[in-house]
C-alpha positions as CSV (number, residue, x, y, z in Angstrom):
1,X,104.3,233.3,129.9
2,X,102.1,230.8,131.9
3,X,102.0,231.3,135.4
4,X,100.9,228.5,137.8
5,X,98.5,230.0,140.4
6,X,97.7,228.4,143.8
7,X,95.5,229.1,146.1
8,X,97.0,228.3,149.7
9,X,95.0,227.5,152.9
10,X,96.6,228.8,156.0
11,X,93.9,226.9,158.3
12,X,92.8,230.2,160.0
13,X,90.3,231.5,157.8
14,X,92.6,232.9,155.0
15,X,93.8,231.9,152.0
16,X,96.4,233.2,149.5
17,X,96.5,233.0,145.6
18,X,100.4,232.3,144.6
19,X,102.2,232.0,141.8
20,X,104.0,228.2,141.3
21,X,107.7,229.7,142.1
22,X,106.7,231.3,145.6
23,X,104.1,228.2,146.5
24,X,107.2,227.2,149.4
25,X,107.4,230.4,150.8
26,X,106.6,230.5,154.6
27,X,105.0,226.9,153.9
28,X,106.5,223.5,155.4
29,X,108.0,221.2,153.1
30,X,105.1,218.6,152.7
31,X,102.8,221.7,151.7
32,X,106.1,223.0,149.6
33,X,106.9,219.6,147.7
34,X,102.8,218.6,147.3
35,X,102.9,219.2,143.5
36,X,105.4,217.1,141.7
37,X,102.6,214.0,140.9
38,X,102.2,213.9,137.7
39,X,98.1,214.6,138.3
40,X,99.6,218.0,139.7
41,X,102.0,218.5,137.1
42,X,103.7,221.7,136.0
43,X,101.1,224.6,134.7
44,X,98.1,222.8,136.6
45,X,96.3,225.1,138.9
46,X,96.2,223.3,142.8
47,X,94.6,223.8,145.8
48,X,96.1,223.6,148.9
49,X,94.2,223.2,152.5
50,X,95.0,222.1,156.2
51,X,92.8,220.3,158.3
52,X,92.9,219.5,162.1
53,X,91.1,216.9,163.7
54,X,90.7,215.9,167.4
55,X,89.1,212.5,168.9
56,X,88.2,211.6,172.3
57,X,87.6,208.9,174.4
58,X,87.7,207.0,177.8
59,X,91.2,205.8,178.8
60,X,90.9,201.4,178.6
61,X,94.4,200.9,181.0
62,X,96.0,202.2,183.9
63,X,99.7,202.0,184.1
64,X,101.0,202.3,188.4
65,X,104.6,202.9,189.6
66,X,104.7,202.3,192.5
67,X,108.5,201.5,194.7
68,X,109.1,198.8,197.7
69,X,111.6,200.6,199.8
70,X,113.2,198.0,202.8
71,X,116.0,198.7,204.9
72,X,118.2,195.9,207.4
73,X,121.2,195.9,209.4
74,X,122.8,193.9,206.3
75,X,122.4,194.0,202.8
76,X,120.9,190.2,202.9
77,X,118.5,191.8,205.7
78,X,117.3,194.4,203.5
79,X,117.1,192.4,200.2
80,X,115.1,190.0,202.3
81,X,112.7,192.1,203.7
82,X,112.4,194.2,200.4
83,X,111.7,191.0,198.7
84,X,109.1,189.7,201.2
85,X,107.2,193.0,200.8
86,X,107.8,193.4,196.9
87,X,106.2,189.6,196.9
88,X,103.5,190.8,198.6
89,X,102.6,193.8,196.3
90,X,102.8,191.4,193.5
91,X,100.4,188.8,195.1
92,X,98.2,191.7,195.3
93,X,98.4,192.3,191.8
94,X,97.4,189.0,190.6
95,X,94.8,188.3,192.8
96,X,93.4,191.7,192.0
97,X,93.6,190.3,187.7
98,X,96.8,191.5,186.6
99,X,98.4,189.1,184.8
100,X,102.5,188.3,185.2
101,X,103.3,189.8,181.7
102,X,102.2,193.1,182.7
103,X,103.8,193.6,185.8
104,X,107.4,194.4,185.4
105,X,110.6,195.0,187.7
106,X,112.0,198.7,186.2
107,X,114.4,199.2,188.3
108,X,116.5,197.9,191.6
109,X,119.4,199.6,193.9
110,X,120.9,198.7,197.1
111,X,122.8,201.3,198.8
112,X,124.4,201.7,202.1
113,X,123.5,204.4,204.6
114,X,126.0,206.1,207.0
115,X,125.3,208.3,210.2
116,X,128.1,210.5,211.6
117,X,129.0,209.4,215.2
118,X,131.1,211.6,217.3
119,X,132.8,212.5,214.1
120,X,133.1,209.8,212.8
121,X,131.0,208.1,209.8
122,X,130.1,205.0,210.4
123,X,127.9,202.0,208.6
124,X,124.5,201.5,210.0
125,X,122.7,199.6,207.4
126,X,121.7,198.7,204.1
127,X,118.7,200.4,202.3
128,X,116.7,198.7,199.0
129,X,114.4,200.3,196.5
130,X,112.6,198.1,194.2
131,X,110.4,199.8,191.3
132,X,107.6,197.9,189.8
133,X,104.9,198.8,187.1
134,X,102.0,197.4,186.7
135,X,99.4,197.8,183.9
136,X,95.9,197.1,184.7
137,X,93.1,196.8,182.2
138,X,90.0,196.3,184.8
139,X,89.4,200.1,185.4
140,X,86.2,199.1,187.2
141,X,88.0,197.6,189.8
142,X,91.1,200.2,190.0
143,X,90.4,201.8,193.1
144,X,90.0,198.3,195.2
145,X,93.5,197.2,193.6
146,X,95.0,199.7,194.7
147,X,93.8,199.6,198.1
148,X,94.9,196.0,198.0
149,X,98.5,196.7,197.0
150,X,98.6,199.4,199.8
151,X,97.6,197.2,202.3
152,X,99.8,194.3,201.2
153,X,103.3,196.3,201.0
154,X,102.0,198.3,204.3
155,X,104.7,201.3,204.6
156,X,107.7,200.3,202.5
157,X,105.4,200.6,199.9
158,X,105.7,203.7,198.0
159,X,102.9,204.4,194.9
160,X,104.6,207.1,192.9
161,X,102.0,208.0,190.1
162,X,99.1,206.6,187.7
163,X,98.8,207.0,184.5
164,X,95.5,206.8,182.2
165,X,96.0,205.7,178.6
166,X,94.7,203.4,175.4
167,X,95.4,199.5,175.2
168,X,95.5,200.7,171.2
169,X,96.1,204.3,170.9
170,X,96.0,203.7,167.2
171,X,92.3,203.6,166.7
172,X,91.9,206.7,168.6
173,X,94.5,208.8,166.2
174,X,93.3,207.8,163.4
175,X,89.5,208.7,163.8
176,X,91.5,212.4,164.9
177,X,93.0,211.8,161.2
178,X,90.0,211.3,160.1
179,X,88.2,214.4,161.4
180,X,91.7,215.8,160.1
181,X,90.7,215.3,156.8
182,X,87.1,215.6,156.9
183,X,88.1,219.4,157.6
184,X,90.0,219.9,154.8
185,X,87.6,218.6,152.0
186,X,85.0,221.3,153.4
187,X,87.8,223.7,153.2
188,X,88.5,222.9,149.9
189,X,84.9,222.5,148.4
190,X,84.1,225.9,149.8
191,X,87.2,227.6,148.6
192,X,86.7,226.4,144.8
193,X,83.1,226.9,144.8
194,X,83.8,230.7,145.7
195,X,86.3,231.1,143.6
196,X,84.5,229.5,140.6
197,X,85.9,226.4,139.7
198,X,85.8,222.8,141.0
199,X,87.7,220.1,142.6
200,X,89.2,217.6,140.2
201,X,91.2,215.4,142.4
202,X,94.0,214.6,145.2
203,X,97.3,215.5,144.3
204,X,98.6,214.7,147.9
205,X,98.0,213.8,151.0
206,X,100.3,214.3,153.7
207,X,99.6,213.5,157.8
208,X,101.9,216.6,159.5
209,X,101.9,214.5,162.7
210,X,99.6,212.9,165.2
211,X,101.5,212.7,168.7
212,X,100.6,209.4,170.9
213,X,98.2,210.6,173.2
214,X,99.8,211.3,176.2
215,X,99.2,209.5,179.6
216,X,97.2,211.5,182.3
217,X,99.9,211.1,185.3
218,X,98.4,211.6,188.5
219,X,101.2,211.7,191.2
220,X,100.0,209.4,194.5
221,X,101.0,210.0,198.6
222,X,102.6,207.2,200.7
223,X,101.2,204.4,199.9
224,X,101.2,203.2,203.6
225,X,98.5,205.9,204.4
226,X,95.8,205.1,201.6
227,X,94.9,202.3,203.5
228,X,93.9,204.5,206.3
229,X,92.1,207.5,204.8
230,X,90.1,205.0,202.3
231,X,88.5,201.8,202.0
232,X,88.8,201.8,198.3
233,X,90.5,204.4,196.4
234,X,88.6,206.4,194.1
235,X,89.9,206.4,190.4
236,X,88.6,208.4,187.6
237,X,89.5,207.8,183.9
238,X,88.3,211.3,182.7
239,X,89.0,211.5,178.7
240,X,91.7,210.5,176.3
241,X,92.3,212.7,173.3
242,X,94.1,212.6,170.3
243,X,95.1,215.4,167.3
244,X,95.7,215.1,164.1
245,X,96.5,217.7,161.1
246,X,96.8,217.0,157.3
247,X,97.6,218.7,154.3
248,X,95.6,218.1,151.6
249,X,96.4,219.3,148.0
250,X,94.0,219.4,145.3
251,X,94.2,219.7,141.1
252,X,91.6,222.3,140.1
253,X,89.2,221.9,137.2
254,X,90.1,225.3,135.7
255,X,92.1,227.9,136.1
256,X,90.9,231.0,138.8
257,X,90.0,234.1,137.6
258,X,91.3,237.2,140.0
């Protein structure tokens, strides 16, 4: 009886020689279900490997939340005043070079606040919170933007976080996918070369995952006080990286001798 062997790579520095009916054991289903082309077809010896890859590079945007918060005897007071200081902010923005389409309104809520008086809960006011986000592509000239906005919305302006990121996170994951592979065709020369045989071509190849990379969030303080403490904010992009991992299965020349 013929029995399919296959040597596995675990990615760790060890690999296993299995027979065809237990290749799925312990393995995921990509690595499981790599074999059924017809270049890897039943009785034809495969090699399987696993390569991970990582890229890095220098966030291109920075994505602010940032709140207007306004409060008024009435709830036309307070949408006024919120508005005349959410205006500002937004003024700020553009003259600082963010265009209209990336500044958006997220999120808007009036509600009324109460105070207890000798027992008693009464009505004082009306309280607004206006969210905005604002991406902003001019890194260079972050930290004076920013100062800008804080100075334009003064103390009912609230910046709640930045976030670094990619304009095109695309390019970035696929030079991880990249290194991803370049991995496993070193894994899998080396491993037929010691075992004897050769590499006769790609069965499969299957891309486990590459996440989005991940914004840096950096949480901010009242935006009132930046102003204060600092002419110009200082903003750092730091690094942007990106993993990949592949599976990459192989049809062997020749069968492997144990």
């Amino acid at each position: 009886m013929n029995v399919r062997r296959t040597w596995v790579w675990l990615g760790t520095g060890a690999a296993v020689l299995v027979a065809g009916g237990l290749l799925g054991a312990g393995l995921s289903g990509g690595a499981a279900s790599a074999t059924g082309t017809a270049l890897c077809g039943s009785g034809a010896p495969t090699l399987t490997v696993q390569g991970s890859g990582t890229a890095s590079a220098t966030p291109n945007q920075l994505t602010v939340d940032m709140s207007v918060d306004a409060s008024g005897a009435s709830a036309i007071g307070a949408l006024g005043a919120d508005d005349a200081a959410t205006t500002a902010v937004e003024d700020a923005l553009r003259s600082g070079g963010v265009p209209a389409r990336q500044v958006q309104t997220t999120g808007l809520s009036i509600q009324p606040d109460y105070s207890t008086q000798g027992g008693t809960v009464v009505l004082t006011g009306y309280s607004v919170d206006n969210t905005v986000v604002a991406v902003v592509t001019a890194l260079s000239k972050a930290g004076q933007l920013l100062d800008a906005v804080a100075s334009a919305g003064g103390n009912d302006t609230r910046i709640g976080s930045i976030s670094f990121g990619m304009v095109d996170p695309r390019r970035l994951q696929d030079r991880a996918r990249q290194d991803a592979v370049a991995q496993a065709v070193s894994h899998a020369a080396a491993l037929a070369a010691a075992a004897g045989t050769r590499l006769a071509g790609v069965c499969s190849i299957s891309d486990q995952g590459s996440p989005v990379p991940s914004p840096v969030g950096l949480p901010f303080a009242q935006a009132g006080n930046l102003a204060v403490r600092a002419p110009s904010v200082p903003v750092q992009a730091g690094t942007e990286q990106a993993q990949a991992q592949v599976t990459v299965v192989y049809r062997l020349a020749s069968g492997i001798s144990r």
